[in-house]
C-alpha positions as CSV (number, residue, x, y, z in Angstrom):
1,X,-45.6,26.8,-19.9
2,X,-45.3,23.6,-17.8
3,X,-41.9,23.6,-15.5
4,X,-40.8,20.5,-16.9
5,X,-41.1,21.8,-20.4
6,X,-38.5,24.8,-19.2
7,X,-36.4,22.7,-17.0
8,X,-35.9,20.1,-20.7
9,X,-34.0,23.2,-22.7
10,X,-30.5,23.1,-20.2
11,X,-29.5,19.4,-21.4
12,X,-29.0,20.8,-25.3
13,X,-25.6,22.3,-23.5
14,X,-24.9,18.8,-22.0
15,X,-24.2,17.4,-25.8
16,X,-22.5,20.8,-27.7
17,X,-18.7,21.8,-27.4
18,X,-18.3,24.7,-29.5
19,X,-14.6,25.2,-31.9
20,X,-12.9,27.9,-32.9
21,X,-10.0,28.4,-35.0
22,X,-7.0,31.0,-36.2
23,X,-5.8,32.6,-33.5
24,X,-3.7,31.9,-30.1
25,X,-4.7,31.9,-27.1
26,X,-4.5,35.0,-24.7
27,X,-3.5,34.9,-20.8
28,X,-6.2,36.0,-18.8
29,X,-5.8,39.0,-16.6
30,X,-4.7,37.8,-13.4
31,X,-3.5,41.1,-11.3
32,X,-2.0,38.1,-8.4
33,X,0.2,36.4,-10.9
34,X,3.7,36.3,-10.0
35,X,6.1,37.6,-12.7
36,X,7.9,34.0,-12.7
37,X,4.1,32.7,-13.5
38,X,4.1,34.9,-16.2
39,X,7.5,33.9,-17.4
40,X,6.7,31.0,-17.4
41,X,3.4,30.9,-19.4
42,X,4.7,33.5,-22.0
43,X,8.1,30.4,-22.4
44,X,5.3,27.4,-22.5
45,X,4.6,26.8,-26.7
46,X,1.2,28.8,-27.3
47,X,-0.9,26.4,-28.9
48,X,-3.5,28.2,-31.6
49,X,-7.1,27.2,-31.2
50,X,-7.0,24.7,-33.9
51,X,-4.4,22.3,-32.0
52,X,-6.4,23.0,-29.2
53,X,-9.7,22.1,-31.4
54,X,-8.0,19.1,-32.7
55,X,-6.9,17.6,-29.5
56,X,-10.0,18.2,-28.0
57,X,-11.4,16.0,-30.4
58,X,-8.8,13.4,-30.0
59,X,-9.5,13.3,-26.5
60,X,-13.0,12.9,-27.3
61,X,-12.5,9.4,-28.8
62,X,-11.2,8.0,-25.9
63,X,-13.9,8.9,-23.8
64,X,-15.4,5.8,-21.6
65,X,-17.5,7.7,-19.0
66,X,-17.5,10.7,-17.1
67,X,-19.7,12.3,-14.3
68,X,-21.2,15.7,-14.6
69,X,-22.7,17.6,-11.5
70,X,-24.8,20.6,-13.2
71,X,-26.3,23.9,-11.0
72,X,-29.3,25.3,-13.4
73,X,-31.0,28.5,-12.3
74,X,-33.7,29.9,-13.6
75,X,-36.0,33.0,-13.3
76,X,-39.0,32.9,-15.0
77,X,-41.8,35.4,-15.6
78,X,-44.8,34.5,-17.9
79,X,-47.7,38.0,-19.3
80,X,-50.2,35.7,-17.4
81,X,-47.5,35.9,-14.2
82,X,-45.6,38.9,-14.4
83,X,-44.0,37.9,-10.2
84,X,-40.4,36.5,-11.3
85,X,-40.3,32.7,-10.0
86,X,-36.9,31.7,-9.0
87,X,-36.1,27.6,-9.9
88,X,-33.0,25.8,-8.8
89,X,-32.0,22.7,-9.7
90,X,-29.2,20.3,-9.1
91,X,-28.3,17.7,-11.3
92,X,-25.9,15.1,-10.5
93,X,-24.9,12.0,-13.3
94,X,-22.8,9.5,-14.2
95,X,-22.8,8.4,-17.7
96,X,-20.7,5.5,-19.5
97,X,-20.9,5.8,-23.4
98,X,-20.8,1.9,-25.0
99,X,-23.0,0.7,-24.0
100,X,-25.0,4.0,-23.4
101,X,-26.1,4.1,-19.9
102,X,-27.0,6.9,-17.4
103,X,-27.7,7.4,-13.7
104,X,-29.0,10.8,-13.0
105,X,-29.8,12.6,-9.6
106,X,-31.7,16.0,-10.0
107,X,-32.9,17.9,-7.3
108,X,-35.9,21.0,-8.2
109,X,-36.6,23.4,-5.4
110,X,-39.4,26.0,-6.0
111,X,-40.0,28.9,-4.1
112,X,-42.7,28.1,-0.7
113,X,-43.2,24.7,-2.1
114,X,-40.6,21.3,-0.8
115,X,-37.8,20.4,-3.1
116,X,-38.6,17.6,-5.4
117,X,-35.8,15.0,-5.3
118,X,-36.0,12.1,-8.6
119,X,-33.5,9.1,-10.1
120,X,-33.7,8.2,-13.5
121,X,-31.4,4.8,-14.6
122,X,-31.3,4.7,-18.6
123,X,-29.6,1.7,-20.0
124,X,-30.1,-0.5,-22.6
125,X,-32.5,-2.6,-20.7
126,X,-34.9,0.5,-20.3
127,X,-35.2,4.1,-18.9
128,X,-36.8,4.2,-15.4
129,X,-37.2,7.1,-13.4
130,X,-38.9,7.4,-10.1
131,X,-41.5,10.4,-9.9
132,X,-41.3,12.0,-6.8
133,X,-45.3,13.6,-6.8
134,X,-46.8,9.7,-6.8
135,X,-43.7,8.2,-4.6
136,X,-43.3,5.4,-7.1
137,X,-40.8,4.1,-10.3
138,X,-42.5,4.3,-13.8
139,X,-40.9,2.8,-17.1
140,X,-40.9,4.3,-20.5
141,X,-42.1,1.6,-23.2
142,X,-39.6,-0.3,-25.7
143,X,-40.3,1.9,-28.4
144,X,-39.7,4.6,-26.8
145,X,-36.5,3.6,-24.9
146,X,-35.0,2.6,-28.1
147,X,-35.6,6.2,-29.1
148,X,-34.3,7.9,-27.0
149,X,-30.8,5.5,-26.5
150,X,-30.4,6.1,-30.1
151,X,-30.7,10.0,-30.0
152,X,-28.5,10.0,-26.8
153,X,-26.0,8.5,-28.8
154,X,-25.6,11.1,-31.6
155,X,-25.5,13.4,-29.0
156,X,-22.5,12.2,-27.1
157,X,-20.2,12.4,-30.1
158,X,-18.5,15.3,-29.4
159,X,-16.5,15.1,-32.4
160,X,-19.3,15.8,-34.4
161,X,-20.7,18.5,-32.5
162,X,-17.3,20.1,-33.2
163,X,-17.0,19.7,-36.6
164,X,-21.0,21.1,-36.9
165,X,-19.6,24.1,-35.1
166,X,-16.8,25.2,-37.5
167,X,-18.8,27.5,-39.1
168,X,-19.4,30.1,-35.9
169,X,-15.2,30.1,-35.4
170,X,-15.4,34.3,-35.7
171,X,-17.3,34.6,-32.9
172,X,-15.1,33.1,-30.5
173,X,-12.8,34.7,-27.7
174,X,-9.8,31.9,-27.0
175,X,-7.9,32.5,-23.8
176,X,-5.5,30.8,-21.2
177,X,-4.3,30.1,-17.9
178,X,-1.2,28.2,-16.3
179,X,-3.7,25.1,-16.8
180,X,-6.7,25.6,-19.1
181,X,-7.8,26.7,-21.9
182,X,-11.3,29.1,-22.2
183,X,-12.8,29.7,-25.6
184,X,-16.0,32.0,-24.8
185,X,-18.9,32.9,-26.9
186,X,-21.2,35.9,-26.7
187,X,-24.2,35.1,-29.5
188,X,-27.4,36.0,-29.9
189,X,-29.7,36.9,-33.5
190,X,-30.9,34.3,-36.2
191,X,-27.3,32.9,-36.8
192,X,-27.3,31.0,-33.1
193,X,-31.1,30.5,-32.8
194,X,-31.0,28.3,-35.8
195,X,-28.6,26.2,-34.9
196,X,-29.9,25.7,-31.3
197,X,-33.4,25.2,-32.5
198,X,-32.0,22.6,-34.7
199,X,-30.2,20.9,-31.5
200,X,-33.9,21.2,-30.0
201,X,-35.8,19.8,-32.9
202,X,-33.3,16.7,-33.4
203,X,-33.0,15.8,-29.4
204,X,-35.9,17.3,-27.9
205,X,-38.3,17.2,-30.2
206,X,-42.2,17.4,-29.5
207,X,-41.0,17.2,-25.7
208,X,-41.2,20.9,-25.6
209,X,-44.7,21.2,-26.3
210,X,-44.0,24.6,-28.0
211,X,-43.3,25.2,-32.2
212,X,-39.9,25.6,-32.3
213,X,-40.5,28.6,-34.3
214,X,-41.8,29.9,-31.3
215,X,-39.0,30.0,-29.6
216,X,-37.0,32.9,-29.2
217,X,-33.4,32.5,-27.5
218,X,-31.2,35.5,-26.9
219,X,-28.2,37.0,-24.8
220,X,-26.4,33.8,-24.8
221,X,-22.9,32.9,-23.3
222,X,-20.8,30.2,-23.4
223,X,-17.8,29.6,-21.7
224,X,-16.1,26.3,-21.8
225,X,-13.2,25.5,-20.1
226,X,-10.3,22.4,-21.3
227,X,-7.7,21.1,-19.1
228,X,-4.3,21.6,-21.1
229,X,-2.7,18.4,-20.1
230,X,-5.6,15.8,-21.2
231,X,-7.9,18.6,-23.0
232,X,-11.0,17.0,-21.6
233,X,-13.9,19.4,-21.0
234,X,-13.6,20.1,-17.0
235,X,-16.4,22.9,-16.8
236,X,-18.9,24.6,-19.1
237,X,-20.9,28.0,-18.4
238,X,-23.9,28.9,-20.2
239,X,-26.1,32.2,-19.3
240,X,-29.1,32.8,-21.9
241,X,-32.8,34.5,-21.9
242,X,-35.6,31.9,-23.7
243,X,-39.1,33.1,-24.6
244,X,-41.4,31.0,-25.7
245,X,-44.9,31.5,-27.2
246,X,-47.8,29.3,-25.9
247,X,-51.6,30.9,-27.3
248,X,-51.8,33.8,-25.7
249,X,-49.4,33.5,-22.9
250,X,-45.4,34.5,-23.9
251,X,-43.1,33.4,-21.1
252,X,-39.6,34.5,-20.6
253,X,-36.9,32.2,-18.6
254,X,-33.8,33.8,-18.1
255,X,-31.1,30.6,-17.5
256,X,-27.8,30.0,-15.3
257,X,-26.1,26.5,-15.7
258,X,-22.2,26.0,-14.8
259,X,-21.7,22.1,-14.9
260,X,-18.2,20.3,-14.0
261,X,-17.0,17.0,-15.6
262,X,-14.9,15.0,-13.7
263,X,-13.5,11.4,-13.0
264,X,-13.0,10.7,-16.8
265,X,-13.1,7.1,-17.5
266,X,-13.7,6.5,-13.7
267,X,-17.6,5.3,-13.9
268,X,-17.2,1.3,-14.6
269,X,-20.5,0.3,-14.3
270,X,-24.4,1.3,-14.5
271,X,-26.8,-1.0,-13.4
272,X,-30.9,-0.7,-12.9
273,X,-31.5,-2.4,-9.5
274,X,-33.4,-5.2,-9.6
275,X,-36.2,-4.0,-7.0
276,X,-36.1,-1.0,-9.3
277,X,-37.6,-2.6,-12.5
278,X,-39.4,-5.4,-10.7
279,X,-41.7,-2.5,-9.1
280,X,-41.4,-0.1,-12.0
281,X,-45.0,0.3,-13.8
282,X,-44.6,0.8,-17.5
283,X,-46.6,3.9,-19.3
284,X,-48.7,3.1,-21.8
285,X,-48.8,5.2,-25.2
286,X,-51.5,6.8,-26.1
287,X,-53.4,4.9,-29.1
């Protein structure tokens, strides 16, 4: 499977906060915690996961723009390659949500090779992103553009993601701290594979190059973490083993992404330089 391909699958978790609902949350074991900490959590009005749910969504409405630095690792192994590569990537982003727009720093490095650095501006005047391999900035066509700011859209409406999500509450552990709030999810089987390869089919598409139905996902974890006093999303873990089926070759990725959101309603502007999409060449569709 081409690296691209692999390195696609972490931006599902970029656009799915998971809910839970029916119980409280419980204080996570801290063995340094003072006994006036603990007072004074145990005192505080334990809110049960579907206040928490609901505010979360609240908050969501008011969201402007955030910025998201992402750490992705990756160790793949493939029956044609059984020798375990190790990927890394950094991704970096600011991203403001009417109009849609997007400036995104990512950073690959690959074992013995150099690190491949790229910058992609998506707004509603175009996606550009430089490609690092030919040293120059290419632009996707209209169509395509349009495309893709329209799927970007349904994607960053967290309300609805969290309404879609109702249905796995049972699964959920729901816990707190002096400051957040951590609901955690341990799934794997045909109940979460569905509903991820639905996420891949609607915003990834034929991007993968692989029949979703050849895709396997398994061992997943997610751990989210909400800031009690605003209950904006401040940091997401996901771990998760993917094997996908290409002819005769079956490759196996196992996956490490922590991200952390920050400077809500802080990013004011996004704007494609102008020597950016004067020297940009446009890719042509294949007839």
């Amino acid at each position: 499977m081409k690296l691209k391909k692999l390195l696609a699958i972490p931006f599902l978790a970029l656009f799915t906060v998971l809910g839970a609902c029916g119980q409280e949350a419980a204080p996570v074991s801290d063995a340094g915690k003072s006994k006036e900490n603990e007072k004074s959590q145990a005192s505080e009005k334990s809110l049960t996961v579907e206040e928490v749910f609901e505010k979360t969504i609240a908050a969501s409405r008011d969201l402007k723009s955030v910025s998201v630095k992402m750490d992705n690792n990756q160790t793949i192994t493939s029956s044609n390659n059984p020798e375990p590569v190790d990927v890394k990537s950094t991704i970096e982003m600011d991203v403001i949500q009417n109009p849609i727009a997007l400036y995104q720093v990512m950073t690959i490095e690959v074992p013995g090779e150099e690190s491949v650095k790229s910058e992609t501006y998506f707004t509603d005047k175009g996606f550009y992103m430089f490609e690092p391999t030919e040293n120059k900035w290419v632009k996707l066509p209209e169509e395509m553009s349009a495309e893709i700011l329209k799927v970007t859209k349904e994607q960053g409406d967290p309300a609805a993601e969290l309404k879609k999500m109702q249905s796995y509450v049972e699964d959920f552990k729901f816990e707190q701290d002096d400051s957040s709030y951590f609901l955690t999810l341990n799934a794997s089987g045909e109940k979460f594979n569905s509903l991820v390869q639905e996420e891949m089919s609607k915003s990834l598409g034929q991007d993968l190059g692989v029949a979703l139905e050849n895709v396997d996902i398994s061992d997943v974890n997610f751990k989210y973490t909400i800031d009690k006093k605003s209950f904006n999303l401040t940091a997401m873990a996901i771990n998760m083993t993917i094997k996908t089926v290409e002819g005769e070759e079956e490759v196996t990725m196992k996956q490490t992404t922590n991200a952390i959101f920050s400077n809500y309603n802080g990013v004011d502007e996004i704007a494609i330089p102008e020597d950016v999409m004067k020297s940009a060449e446009e890719i042509q569709l294949p007839q």
